[in-house]
KOLMIDO-625161 format. One record per residue (C-alpha): residue number from 1; residue in one letter; x, y, z. Coordinates in nm, 2 decimals, always signed. Last residue first. Layout:
<recs>
<rec><n>NUM</n><res>a</res><xx>X</xx><yy>Y</yy><zz>Z</zz></rec>
...
</recs>
This chain:
<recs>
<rec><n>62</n><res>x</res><xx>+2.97</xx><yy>-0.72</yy><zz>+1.14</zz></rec>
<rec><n>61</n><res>x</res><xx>+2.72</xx><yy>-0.77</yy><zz>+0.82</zz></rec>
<rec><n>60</n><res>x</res><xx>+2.57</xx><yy>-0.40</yy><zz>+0.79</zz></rec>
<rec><n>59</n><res>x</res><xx>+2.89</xx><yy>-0.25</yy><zz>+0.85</zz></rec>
<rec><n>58</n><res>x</res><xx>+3.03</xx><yy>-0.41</yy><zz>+0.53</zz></rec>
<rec><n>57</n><res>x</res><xx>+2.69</xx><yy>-0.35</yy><zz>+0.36</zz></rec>
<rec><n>56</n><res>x</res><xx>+2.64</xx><yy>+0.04</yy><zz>+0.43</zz></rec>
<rec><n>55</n><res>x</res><xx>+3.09</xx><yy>+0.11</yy><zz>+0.32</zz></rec>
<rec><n>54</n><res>x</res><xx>+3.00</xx><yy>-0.10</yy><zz>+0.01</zz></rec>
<rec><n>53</n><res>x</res><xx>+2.68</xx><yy>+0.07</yy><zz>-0.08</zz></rec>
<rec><n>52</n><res>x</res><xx>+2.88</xx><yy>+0.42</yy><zz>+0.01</zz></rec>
<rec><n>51</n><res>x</res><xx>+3.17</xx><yy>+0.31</yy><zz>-0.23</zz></rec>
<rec><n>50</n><res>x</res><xx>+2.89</xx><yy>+0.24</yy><zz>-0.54</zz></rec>
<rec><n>49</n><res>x</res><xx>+2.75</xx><yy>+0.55</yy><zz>-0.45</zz></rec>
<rec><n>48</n><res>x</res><xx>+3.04</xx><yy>+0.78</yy><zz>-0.49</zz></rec>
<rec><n>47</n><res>x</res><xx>+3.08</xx><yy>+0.95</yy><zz>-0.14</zz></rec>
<rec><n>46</n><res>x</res><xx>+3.01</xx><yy>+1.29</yy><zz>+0.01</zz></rec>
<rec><n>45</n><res>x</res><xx>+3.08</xx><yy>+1.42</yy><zz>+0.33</zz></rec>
<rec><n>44</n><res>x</res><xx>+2.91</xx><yy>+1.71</yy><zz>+0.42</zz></rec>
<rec><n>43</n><res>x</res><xx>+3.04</xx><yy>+1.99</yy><zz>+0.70</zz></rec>
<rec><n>42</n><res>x</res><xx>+2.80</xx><yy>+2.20</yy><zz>+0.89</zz></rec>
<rec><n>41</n><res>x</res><xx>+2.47</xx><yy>+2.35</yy><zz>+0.82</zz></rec>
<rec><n>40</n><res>x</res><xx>+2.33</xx><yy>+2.05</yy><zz>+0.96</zz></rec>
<rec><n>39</n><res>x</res><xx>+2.50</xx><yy>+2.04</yy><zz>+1.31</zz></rec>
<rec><n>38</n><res>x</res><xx>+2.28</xx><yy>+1.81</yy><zz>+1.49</zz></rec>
<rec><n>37</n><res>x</res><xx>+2.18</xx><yy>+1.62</yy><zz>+1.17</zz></rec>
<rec><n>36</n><res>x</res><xx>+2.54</xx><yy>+1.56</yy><zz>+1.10</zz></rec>
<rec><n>35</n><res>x</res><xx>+2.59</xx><yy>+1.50</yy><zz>+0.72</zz></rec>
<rec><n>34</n><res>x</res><xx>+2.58</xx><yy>+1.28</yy><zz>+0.51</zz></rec>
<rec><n>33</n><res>x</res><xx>+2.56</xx><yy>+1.27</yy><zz>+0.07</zz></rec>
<rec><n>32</n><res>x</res><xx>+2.55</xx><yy>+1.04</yy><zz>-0.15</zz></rec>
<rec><n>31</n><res>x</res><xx>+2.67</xx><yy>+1.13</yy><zz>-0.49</zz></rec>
<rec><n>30</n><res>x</res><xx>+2.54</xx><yy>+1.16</yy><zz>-0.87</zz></rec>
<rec><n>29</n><res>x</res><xx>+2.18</xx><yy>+1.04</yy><zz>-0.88</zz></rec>
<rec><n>28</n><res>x</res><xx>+2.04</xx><yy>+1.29</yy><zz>-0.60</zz></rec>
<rec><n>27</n><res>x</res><xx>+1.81</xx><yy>+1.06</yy><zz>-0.39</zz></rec>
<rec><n>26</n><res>x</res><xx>+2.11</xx><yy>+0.91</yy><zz>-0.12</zz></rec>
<rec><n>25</n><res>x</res><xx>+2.06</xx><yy>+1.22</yy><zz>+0.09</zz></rec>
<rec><n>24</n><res>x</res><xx>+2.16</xx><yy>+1.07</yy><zz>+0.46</zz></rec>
<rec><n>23</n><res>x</res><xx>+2.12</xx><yy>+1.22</yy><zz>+0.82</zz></rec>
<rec><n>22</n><res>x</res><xx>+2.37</xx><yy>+1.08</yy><zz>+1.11</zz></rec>
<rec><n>21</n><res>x</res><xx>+2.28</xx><yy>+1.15</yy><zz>+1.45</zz></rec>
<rec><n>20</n><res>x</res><xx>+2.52</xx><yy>+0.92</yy><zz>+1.65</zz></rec>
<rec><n>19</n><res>x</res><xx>+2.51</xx><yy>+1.15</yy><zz>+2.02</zz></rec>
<rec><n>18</n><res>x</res><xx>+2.21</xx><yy>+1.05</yy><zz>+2.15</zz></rec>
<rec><n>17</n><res>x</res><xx>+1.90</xx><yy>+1.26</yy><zz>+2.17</zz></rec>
<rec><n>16</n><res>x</res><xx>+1.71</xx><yy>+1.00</yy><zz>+1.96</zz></rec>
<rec><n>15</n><res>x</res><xx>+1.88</xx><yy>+0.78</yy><zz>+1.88</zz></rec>
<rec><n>14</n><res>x</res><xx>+2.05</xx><yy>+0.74</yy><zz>+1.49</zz></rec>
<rec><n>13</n><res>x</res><xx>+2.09</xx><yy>+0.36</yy><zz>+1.41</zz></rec>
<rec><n>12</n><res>x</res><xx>+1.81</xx><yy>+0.41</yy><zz>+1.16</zz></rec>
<rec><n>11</n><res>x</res><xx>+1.97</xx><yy>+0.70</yy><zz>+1.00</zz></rec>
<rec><n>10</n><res>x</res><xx>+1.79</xx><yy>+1.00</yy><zz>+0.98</zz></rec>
<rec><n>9</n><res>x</res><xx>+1.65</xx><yy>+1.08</yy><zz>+0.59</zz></rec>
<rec><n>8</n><res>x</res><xx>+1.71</xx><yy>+1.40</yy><zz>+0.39</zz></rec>
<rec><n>7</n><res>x</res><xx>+1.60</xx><yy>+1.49</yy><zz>+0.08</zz></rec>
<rec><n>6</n><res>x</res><xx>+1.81</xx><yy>+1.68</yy><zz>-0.16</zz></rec>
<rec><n>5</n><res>x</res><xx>+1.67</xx><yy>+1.91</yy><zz>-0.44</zz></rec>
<rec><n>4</n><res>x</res><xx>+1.82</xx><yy>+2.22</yy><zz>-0.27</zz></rec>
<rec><n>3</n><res>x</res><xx>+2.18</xx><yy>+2.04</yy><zz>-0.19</zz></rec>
<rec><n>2</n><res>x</res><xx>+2.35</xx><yy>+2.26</yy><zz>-0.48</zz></rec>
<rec><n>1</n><res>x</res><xx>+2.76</xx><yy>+2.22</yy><zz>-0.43</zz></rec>
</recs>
């Protein structure tokens, strides 16, 4: 998988030197990608977008 063209953000729930460090590329049109921003040439999830806007607004609401 070909993550050149991806641009990374940091989670707003991310803190800083805490242990949640989640880093998201939501810009390539195909998949959203995340990954662990303290480990970021480790493992990437990657989810269909219309799952990952479910998964974002069902923890978004509890």
């Amino acid at each position: 998988m070909d993550l050149s063209d991806a641009q990374w953000r940091t989670s707003t729930r991310s803190s800083n030197g805490g242990d949640t460090c989640v880093e998201v590329a939501d810009n390539l049109s195909d998949a959203v990608h995340v990954r662990d921003s303290k480990d970021r040439e480790g493992p990437i999830l990657t989810f269909d977008p219309t799952a990952w806007r479910a998964f974002v607004h069902t923890v978004s609401t509890h």
